[in-house]
N, CA, C and O of each residue as an XYZ file, in Angstrom:
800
protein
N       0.844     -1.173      0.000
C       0.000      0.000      0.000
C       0.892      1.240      0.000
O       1.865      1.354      0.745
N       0.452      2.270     -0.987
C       1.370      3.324     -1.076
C       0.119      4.717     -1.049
O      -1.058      4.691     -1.410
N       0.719      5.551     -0.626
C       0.009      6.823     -1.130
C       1.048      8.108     -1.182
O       2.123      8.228     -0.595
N       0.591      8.740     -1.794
C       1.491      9.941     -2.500
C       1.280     11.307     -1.690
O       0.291     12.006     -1.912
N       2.314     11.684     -0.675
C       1.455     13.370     -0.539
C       2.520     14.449     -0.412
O       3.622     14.398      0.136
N       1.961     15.356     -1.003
C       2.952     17.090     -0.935
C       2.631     17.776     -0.185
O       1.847     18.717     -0.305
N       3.277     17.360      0.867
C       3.042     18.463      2.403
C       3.449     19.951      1.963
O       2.826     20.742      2.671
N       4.006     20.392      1.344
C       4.037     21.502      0.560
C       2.647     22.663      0.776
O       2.636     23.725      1.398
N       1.390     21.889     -0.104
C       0.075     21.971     -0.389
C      -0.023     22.604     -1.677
O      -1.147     22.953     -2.036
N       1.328     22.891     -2.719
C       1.039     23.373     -3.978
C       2.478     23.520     -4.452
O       3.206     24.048     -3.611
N       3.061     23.179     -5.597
C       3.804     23.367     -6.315
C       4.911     24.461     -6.044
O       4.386     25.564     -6.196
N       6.462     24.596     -5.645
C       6.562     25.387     -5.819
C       7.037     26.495     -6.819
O       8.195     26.241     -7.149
N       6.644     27.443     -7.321
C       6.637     28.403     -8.383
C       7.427     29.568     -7.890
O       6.999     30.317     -7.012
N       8.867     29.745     -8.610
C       9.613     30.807     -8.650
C       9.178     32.332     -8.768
O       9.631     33.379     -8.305
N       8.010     31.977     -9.661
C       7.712     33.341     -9.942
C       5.810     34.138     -9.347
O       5.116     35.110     -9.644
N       5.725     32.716     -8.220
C       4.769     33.289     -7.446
C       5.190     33.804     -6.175
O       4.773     33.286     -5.139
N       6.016     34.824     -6.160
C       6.690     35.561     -5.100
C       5.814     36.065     -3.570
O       6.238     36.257     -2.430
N       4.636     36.147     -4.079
C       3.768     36.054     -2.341
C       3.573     34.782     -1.922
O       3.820     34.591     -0.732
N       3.139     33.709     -2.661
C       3.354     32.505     -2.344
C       4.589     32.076     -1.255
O       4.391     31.696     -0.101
N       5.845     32.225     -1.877
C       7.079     32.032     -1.377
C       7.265     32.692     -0.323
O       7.728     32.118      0.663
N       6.926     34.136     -0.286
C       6.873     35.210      0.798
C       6.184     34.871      2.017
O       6.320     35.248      3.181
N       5.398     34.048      1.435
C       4.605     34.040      3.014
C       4.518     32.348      3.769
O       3.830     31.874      4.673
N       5.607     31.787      2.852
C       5.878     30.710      3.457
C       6.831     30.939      4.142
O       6.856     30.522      5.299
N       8.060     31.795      3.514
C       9.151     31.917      4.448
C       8.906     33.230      5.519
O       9.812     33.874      6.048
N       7.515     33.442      5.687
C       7.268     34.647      6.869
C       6.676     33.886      7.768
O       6.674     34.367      8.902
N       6.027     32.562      7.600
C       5.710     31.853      8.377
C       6.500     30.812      8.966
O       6.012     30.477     10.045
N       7.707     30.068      8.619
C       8.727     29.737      8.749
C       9.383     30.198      9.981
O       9.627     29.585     11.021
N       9.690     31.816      9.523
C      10.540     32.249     10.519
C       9.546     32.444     11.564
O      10.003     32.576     12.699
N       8.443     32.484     11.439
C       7.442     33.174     12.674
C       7.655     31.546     13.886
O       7.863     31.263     15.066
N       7.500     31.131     13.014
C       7.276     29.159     13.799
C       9.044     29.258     14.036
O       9.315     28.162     14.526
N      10.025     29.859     13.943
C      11.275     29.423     14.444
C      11.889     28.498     13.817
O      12.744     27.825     14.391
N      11.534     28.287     12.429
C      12.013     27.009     11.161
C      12.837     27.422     10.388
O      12.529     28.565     10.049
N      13.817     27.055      9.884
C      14.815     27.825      9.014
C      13.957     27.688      7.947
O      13.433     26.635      7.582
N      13.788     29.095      7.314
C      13.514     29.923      5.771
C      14.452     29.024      4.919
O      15.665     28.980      5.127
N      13.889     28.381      4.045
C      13.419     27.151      2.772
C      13.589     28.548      1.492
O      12.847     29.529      1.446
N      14.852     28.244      0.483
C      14.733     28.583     -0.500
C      14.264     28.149     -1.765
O      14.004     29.016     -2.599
N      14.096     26.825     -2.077
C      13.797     26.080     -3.041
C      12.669     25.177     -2.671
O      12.303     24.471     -3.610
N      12.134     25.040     -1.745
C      10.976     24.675     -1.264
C      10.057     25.336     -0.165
O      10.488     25.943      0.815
N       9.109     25.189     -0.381
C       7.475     25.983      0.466
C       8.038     25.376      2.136
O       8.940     24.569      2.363
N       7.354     25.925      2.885
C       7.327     25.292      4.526
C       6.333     24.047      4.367
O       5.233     24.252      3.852
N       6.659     22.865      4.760
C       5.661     22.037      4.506
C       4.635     22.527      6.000
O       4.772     23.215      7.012
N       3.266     21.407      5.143
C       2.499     21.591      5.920
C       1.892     20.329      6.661
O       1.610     19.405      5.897
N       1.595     20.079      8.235
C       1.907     19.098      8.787
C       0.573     17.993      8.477
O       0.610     16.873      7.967
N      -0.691     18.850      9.042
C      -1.478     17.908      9.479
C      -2.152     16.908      8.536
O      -2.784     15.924      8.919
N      -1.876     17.393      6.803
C      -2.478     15.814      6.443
C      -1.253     14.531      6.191
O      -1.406     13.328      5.978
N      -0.051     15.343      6.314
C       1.093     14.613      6.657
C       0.804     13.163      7.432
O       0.695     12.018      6.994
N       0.723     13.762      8.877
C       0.339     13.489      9.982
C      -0.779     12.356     10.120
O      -0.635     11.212     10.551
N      -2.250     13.150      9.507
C      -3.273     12.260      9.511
C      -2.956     11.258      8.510
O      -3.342     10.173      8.945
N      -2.527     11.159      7.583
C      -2.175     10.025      6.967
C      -1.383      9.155      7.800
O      -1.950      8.486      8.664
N      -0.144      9.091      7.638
C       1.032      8.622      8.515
C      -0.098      7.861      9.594
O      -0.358      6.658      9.567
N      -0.608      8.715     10.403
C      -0.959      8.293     11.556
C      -2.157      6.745     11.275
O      -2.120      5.665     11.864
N      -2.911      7.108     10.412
C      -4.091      6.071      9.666
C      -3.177      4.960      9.005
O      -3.437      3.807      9.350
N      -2.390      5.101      8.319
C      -1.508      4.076      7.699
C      -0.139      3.610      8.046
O       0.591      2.903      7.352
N       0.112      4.132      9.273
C       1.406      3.561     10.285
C       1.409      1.779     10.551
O       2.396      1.109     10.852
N       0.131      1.328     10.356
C       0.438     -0.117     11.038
C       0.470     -0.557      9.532
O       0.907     -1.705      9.612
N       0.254     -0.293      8.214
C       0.246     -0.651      7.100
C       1.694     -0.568      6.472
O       2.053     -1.345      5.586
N       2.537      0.469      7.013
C       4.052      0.973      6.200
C       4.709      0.506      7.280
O       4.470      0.304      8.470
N       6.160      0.324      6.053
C       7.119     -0.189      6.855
C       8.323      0.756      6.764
O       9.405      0.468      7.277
N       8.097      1.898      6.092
C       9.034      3.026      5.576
C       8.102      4.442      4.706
O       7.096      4.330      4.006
N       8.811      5.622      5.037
C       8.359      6.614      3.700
C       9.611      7.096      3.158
O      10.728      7.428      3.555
N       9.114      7.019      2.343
C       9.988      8.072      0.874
C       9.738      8.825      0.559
O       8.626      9.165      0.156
N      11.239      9.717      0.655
C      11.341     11.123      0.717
C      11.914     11.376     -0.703
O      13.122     11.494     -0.908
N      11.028     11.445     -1.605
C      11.372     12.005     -2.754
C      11.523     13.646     -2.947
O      10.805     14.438     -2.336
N      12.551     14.045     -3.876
C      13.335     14.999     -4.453
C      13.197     15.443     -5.886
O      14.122     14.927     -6.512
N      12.407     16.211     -6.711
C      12.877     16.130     -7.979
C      13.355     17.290     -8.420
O      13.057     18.324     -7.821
N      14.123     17.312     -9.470
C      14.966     18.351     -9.975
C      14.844     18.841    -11.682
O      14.894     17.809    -12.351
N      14.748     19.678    -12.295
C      14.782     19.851    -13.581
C      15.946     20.570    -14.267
O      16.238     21.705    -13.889
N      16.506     20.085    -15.077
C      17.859     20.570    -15.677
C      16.766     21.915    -16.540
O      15.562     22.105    -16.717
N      17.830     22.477    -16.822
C      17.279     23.550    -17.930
C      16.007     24.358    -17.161
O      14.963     24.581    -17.774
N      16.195     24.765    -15.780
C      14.949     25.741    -15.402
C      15.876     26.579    -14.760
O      15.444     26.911    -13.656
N      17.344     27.206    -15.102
C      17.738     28.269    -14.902
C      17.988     29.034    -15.920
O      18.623     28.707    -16.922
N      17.337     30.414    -15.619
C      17.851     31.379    -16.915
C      18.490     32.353    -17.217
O      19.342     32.530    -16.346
N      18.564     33.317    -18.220
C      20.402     33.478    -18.203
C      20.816     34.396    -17.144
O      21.893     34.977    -17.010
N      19.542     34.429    -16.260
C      20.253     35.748    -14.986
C      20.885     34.628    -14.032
O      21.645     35.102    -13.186
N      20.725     33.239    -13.996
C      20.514     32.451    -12.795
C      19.671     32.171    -11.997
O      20.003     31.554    -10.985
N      18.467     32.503    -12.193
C      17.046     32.505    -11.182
C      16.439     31.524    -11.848
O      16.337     31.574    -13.074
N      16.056     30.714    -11.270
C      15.547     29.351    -11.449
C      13.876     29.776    -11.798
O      13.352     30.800    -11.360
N      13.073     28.614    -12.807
C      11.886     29.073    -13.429
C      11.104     27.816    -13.098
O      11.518     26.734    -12.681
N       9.871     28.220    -13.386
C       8.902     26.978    -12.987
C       9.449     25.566    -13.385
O      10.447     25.329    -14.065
N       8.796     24.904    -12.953
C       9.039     23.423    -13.598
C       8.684     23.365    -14.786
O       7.964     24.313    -15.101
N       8.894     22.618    -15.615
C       8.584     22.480    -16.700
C       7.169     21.674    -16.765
O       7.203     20.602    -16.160
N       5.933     21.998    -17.390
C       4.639     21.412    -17.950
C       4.547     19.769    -18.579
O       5.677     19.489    -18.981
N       4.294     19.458    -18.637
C       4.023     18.149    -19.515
C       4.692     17.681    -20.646
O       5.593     16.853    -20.779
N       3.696     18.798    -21.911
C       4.065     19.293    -22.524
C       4.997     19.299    -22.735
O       5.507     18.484    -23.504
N       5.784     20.451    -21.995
C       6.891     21.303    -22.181
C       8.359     19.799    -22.087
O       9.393     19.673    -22.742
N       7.947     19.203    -21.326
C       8.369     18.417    -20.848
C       8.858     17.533    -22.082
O      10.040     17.505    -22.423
N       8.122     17.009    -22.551
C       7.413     16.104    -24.036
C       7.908     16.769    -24.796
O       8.126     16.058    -25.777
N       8.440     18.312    -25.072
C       8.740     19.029    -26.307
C      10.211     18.862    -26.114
O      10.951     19.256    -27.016
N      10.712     18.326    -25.051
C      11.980     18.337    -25.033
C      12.457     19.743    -24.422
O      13.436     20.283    -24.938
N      11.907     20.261    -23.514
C      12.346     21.511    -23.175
C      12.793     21.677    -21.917
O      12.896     22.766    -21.353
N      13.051     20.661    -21.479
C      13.299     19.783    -20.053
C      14.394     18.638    -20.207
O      13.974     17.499    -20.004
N      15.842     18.790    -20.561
C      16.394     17.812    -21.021
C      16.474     16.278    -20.575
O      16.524     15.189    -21.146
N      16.456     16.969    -18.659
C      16.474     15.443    -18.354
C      15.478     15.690    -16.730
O      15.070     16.754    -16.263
N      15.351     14.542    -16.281
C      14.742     14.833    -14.449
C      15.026     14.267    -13.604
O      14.423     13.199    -13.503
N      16.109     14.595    -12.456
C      16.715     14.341    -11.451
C      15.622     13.805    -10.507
O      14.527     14.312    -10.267
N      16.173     12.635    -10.009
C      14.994     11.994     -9.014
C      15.779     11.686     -7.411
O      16.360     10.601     -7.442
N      15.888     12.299     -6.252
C      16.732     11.734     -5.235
C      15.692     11.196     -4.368
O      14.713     11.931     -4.240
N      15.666      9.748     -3.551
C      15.127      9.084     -2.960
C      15.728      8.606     -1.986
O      16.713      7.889     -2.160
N      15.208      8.938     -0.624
C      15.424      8.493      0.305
C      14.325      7.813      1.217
O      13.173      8.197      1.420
N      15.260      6.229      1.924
C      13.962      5.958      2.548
C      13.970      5.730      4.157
O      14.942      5.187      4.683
N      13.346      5.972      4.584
C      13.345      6.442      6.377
C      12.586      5.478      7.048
O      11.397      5.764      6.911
N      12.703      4.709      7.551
C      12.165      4.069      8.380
C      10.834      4.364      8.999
O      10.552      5.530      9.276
N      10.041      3.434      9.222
C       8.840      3.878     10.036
C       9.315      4.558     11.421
O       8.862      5.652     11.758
N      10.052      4.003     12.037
C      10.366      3.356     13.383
C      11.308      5.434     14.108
O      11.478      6.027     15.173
N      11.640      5.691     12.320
C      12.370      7.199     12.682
C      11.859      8.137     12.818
O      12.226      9.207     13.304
N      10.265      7.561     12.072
C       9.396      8.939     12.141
C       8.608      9.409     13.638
O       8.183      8.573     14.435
N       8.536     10.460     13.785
C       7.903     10.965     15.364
C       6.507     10.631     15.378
O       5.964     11.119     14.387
N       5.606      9.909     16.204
C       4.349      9.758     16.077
C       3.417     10.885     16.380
O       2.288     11.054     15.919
N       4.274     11.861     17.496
C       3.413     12.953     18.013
C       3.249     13.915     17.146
O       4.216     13.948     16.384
N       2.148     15.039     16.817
C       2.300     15.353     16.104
C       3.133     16.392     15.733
O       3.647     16.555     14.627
N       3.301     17.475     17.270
C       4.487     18.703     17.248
C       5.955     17.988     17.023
O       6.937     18.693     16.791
N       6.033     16.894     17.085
C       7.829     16.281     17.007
C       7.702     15.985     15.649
O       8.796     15.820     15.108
N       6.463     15.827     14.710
C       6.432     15.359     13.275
C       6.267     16.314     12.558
O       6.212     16.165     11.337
N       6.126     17.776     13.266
C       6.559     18.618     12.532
C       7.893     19.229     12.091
O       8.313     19.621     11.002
N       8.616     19.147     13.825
C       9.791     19.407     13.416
C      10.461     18.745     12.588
O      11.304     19.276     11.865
N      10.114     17.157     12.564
C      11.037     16.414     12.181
C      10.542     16.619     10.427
O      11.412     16.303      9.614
N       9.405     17.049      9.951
C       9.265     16.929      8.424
C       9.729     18.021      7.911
O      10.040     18.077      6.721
N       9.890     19.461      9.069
C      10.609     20.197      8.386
C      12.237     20.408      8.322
O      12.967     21.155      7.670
N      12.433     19.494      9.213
C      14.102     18.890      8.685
C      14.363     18.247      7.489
O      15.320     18.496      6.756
N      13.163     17.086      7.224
C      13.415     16.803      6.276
C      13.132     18.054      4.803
O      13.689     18.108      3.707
N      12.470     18.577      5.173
C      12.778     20.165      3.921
C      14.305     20.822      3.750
O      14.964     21.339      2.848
N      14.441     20.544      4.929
C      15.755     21.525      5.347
C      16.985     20.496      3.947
O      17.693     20.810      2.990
N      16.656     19.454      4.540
C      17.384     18.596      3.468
C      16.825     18.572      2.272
O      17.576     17.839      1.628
N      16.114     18.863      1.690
C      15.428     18.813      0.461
C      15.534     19.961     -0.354
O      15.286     20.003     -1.559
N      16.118     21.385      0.745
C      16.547     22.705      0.241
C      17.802     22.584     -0.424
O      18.091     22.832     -1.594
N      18.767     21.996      0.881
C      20.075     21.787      0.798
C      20.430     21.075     -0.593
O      21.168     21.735     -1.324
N      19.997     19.772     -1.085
C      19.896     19.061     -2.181
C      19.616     19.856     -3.229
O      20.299     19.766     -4.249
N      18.675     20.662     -3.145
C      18.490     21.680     -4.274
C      19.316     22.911     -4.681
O      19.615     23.292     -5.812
N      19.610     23.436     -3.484
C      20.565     24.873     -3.266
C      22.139     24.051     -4.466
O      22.641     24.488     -5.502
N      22.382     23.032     -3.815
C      23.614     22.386     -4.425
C      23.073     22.214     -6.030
O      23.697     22.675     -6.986
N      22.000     21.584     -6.126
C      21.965     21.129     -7.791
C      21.560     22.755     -8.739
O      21.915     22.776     -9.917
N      21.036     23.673     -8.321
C      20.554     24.551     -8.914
C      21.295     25.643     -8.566
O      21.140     26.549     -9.385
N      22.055     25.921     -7.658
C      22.977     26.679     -7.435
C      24.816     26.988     -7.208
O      25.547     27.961     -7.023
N      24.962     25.386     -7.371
C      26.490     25.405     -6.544
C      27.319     25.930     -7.748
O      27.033     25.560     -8.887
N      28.459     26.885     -7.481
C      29.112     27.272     -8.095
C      30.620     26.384     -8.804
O      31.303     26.636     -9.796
N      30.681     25.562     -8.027
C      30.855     23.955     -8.947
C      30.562     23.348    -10.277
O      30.083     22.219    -10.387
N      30.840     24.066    -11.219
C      30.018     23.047    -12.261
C      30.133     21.659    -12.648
O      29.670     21.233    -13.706
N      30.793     20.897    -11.735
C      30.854     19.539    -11.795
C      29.783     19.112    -10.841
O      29.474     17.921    -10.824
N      28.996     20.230     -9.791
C      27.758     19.588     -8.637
C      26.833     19.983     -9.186
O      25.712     19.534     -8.944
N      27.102     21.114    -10.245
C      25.161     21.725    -10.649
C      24.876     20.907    -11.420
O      25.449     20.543    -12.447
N      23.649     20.467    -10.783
C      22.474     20.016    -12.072
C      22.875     17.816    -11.719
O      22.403     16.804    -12.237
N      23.753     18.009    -10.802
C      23.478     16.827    -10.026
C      23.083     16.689     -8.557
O      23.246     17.690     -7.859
N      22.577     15.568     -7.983
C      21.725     15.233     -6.765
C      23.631     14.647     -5.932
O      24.548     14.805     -6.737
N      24.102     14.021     -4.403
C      25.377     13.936     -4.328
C      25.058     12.569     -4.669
O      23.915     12.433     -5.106
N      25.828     11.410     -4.581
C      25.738     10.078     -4.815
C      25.875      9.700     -5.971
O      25.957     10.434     -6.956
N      25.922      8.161     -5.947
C      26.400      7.760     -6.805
C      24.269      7.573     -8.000
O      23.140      7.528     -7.513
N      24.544      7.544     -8.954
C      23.082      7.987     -9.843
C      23.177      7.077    -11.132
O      24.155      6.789    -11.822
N      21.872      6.723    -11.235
C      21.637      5.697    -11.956
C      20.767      6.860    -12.982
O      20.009      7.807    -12.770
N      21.343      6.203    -14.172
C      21.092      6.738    -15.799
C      20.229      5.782    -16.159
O      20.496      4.695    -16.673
N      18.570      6.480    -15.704
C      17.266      5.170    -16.462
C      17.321      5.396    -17.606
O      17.158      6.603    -17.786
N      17.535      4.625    -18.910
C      16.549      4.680    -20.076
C      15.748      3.741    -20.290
O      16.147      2.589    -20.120
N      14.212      4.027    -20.780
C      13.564      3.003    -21.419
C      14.015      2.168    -22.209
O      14.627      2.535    -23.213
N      13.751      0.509    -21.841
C      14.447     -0.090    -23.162
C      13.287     -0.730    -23.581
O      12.224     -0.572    -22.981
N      13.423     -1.571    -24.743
C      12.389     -1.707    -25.612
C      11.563     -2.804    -24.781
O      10.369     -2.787    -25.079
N      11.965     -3.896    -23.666
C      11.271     -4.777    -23.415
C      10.016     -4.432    -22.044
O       9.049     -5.099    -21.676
N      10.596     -3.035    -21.529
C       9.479     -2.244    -20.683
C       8.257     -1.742    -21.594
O       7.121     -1.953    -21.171
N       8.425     -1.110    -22.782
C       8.091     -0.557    -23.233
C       6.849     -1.039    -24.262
O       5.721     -0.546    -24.264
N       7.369     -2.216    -25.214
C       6.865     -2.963    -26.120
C       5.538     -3.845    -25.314
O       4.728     -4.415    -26.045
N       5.402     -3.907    -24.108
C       4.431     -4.248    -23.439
C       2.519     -3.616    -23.752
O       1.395     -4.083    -23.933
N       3.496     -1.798    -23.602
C       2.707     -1.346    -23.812
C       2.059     -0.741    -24.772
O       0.945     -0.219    -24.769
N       2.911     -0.861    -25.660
C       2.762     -0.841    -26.873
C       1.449     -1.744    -27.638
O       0.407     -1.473    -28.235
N       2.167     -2.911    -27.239
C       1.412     -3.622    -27.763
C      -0.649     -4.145    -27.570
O      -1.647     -4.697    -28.033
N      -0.119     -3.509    -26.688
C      -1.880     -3.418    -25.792
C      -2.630     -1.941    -26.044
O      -3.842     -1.843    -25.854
N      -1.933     -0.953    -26.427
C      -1.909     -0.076    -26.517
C      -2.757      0.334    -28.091
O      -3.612      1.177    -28.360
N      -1.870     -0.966    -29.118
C      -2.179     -0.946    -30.197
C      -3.388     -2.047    -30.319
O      -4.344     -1.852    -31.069
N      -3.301     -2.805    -29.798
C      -4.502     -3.940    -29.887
C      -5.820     -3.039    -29.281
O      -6.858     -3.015    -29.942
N      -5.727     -2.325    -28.031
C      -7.092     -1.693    -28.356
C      -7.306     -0.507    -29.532
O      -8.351     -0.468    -30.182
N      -6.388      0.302    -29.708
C      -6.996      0.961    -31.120
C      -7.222      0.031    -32.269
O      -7.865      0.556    -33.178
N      -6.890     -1.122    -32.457
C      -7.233     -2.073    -33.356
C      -8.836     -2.109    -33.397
O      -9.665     -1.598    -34.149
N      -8.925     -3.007    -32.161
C     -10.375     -2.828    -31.877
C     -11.223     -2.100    -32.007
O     -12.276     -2.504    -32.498
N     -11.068     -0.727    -31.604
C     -11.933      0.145    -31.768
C     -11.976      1.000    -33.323
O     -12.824      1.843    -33.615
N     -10.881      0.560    -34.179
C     -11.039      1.068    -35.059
C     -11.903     -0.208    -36.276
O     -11.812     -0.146    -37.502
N     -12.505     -1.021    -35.673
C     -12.980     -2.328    -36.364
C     -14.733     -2.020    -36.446
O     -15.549     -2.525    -37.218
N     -14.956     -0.986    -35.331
C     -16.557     -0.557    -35.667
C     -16.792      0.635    -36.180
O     -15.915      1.317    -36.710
N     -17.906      0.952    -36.071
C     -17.719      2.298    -36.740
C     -18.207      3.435    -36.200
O     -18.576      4.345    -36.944
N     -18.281      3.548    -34.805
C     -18.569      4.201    -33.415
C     -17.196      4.514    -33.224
O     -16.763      5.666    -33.228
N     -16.050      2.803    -32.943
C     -14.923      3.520    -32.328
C     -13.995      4.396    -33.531
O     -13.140      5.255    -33.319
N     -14.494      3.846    -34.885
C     -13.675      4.914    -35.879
C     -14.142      6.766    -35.756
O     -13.542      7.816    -35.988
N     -15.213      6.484    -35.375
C     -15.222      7.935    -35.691
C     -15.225      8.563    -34.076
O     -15.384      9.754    -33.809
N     -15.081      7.826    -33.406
C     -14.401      7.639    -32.121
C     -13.044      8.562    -32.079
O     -12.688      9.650    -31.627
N     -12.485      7.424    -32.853
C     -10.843      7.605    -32.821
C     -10.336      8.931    -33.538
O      -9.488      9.694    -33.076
N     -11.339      9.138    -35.356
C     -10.993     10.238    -35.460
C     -11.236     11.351    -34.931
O     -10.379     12.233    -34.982
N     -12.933     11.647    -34.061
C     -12.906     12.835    -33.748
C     -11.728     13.187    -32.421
O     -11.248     14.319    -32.353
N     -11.434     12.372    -31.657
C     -10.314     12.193    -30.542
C      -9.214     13.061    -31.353
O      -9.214     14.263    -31.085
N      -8.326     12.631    -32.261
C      -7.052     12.751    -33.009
C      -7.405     14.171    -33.426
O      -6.793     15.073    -32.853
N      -8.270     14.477    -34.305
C      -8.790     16.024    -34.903
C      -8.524     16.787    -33.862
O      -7.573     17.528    -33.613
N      -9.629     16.473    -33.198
C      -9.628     17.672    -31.666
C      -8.565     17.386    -31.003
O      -7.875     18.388    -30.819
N      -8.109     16.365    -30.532
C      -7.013     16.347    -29.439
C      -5.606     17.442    -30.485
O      -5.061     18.432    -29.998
N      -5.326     16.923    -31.855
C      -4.527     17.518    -32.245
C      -4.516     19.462    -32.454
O      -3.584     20.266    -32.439
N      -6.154     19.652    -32.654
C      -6.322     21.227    -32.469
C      -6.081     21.985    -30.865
O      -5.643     23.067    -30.476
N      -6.746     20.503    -30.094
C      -5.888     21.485    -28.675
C      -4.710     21.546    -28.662
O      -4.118     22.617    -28.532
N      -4.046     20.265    -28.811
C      -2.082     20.093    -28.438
C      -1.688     21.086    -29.586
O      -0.568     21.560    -29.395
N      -2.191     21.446    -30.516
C      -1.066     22.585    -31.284
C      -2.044     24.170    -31.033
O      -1.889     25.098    -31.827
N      -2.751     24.251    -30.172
C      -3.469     25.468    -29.753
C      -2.468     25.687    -28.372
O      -1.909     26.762    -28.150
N      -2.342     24.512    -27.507
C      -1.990     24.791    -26.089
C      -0.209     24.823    -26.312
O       0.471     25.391    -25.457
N       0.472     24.149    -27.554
C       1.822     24.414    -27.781
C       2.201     25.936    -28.117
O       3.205     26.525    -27.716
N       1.155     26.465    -28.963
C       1.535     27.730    -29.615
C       1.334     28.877    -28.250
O       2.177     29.773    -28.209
N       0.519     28.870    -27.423
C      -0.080     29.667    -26.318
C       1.097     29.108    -25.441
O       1.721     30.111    -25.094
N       1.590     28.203    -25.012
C       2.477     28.463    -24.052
C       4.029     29.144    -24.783
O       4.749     29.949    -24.192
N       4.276     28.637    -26.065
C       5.258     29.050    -26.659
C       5.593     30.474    -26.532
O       6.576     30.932    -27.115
């Protein structure tokens, strides 16, 4: 059993400057070291989870991600990259650091699971400050450790492919899912080159 959560409570965005502002005004108000590359997390659905699914986990993971190519030419780091944007190749590659913590490390109470999740930010700044900032150019734009280079190879892949293609087979065999399929492709293709040109 897994579940996914961003104690965060929203993305963070370089260029939503009250956003940022008033995480790190709340930060310092709570006595937390001010987070440059990440929001102050936020505890309690942290917490209420954790707390509901503690006898179910045996660890959490503290994921990290990073995007090459979101500094620009002043040095000020820019949103993440979109989907899309992502897909257009405008995002060369995406740094993933994972760490995993024991159940047994995490604080059950909930004021000690705050401090302790905003340590773990503290580390999640630090990791970032280094990849997006270090004046090193042998550390920018890497996580520290030793890093594994995923590529898709064809036998992950061809799986899905192939199922992928067997149902458009199918549906292109009546004549509901044909005109199915084309009005999908028409329109889907007038949004994806409406929503490419508008973010462009």
């Amino acid at each position: 059993m897994y579940l996914v959560i961003f104690p965060e409570g929203t993305r963070y965005n370089p260029e939503l400057t009250k956003v940022i502002s008033a995480s790190q005004t709340f930060a310092a108000q709570e006595g937390f070291a001010v987070l440059k590359h990440v929001l102050t997390p936020r505890i309690k659905a942290t917490h209420v989870a954790f707390d509901s699914m503690k006898n179910y986990l045996d660890a959490i993971y503290d994921v990290t991600v990073a995007f090459e190519g979101t500094i620009d030419d002043k040095g000020q780091r820019k949103e993440a990259p979109s989907m899309a944007e992502f897909l257009c190749k405008e995002c060369p590659k995406i740094h993933i650091h994972i760490d995993r913590i024991d159940k047994k490390d995490v604080p059950e109470e909930q004021a000690f699971m705050r401090r302790w999740l905003h340590e773990r930010f503290e580390i999640k700044d630090k990791l970032l400050i280094e990849f997006y900032d270090s004046l090193d150019p042998e550390r920018r734009n890497k996580f520290p450790g030793e890093s594994v280079n995923s590529k898709l190879s064809l036998k992950k892949t061809l799986p899905s492919l192939l199922i992928l293609s067997g149902l458009t087979a199918g549906m292109l065999m009546t004549e509901a899912g044909r005109k199915l399929y084309v009005r999908t492709w028409i329109y889907g293709t007038l949004i994806g080159c409406l929503w490419v040109s508008i973010k462009a």
